[in-house]
C-alpha positions as a Markdown table, in Angstrom:
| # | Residue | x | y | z |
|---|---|---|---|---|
| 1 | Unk | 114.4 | -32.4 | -4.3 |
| 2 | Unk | 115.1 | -30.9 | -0.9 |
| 3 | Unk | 116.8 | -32.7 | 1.8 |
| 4 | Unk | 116.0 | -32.1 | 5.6 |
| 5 | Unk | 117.6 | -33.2 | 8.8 |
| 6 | Unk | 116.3 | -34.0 | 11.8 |
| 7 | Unk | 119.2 | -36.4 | 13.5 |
| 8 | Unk | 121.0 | -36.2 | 16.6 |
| 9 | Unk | 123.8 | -33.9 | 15.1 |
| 10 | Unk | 121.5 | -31.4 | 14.3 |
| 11 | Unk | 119.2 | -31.5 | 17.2 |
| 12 | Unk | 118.9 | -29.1 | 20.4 |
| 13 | Unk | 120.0 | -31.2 | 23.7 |
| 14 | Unk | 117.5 | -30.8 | 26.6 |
| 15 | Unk | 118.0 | -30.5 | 30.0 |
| 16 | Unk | 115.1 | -29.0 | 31.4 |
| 17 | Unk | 112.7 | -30.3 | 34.4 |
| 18 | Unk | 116.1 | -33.0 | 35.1 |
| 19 | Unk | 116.3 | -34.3 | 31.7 |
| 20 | Unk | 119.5 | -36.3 | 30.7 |
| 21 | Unk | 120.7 | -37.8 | 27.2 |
| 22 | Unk | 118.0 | -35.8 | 25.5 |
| 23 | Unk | 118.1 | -34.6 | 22.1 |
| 24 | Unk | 115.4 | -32.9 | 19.8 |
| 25 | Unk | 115.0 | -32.3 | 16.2 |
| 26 | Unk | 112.1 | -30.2 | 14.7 |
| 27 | Unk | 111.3 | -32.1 | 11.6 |
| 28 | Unk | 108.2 | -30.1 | 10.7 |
| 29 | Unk | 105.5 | -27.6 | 11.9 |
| 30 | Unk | 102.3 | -26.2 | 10.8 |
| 31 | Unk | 100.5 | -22.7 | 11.6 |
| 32 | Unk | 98.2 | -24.5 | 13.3 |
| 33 | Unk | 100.2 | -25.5 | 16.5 |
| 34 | Unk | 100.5 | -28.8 | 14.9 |
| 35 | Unk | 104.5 | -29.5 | 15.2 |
| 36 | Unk | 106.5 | -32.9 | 14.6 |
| 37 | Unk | 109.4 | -33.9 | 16.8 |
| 38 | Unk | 112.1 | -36.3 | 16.3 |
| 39 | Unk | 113.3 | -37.6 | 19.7 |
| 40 | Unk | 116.4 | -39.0 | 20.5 |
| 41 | Unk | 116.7 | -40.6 | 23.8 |
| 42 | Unk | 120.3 | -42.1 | 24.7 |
| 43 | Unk | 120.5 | -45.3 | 26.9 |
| 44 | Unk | 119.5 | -44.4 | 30.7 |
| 45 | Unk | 118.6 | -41.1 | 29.3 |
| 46 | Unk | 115.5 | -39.4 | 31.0 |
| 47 | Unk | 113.0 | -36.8 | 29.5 |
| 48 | Unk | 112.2 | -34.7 | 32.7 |
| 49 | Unk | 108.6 | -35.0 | 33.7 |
| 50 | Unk | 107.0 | -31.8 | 32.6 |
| 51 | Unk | 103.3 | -30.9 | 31.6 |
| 52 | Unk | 103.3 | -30.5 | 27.7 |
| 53 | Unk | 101.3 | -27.8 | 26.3 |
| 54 | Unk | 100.3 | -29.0 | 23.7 |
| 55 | Unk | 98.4 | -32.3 | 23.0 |
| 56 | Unk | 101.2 | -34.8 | 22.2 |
| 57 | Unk | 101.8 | -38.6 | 20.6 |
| 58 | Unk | 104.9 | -40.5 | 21.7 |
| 59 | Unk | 105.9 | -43.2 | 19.7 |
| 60 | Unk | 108.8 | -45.5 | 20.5 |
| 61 | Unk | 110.9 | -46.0 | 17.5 |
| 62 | Unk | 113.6 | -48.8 | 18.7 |
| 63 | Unk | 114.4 | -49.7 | 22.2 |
| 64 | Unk | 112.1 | -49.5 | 25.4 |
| 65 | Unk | 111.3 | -47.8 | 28.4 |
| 66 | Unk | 108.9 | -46.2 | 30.7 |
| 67 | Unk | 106.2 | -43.4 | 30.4 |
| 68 | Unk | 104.5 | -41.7 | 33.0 |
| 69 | Unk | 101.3 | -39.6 | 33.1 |
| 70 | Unk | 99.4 | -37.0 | 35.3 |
């Protein structure tokens, strides 16, 4: 068996288009630009509005907030 990582400690933090308390883990990708985030999101934090170039599902594990779209 093979263990992977994908929490906080081991992500990337992000602070692009204003973003604040960011942090993300790749947990898996494909060759065919199929990729799987995990998303870490500290209390207030903000994930800069940006347009995502690839086709994306966000999924709110625990906690709450808001999303916005074009």
């Amino acid at each position: 068996m093979r263990l992977f990582r994908f929490d906080p400690e081991v992500g990337k933090s992000i602070d692009a288009y204003g973003s604040a308390g960011f942090v993300i883990s790749r947990a898996a990708h494909s060759l065919d630009e199929a990729v799987l985030n995990c998303a870490y999101l500290e209390a207030n934090g903000v994930i800069g509005f940006h347009q995502a170039t690839v086709p994306q599902l966000f999924l709110v594990v625990r906690g709450g907030g808001w999303a916005r779209g074009i």
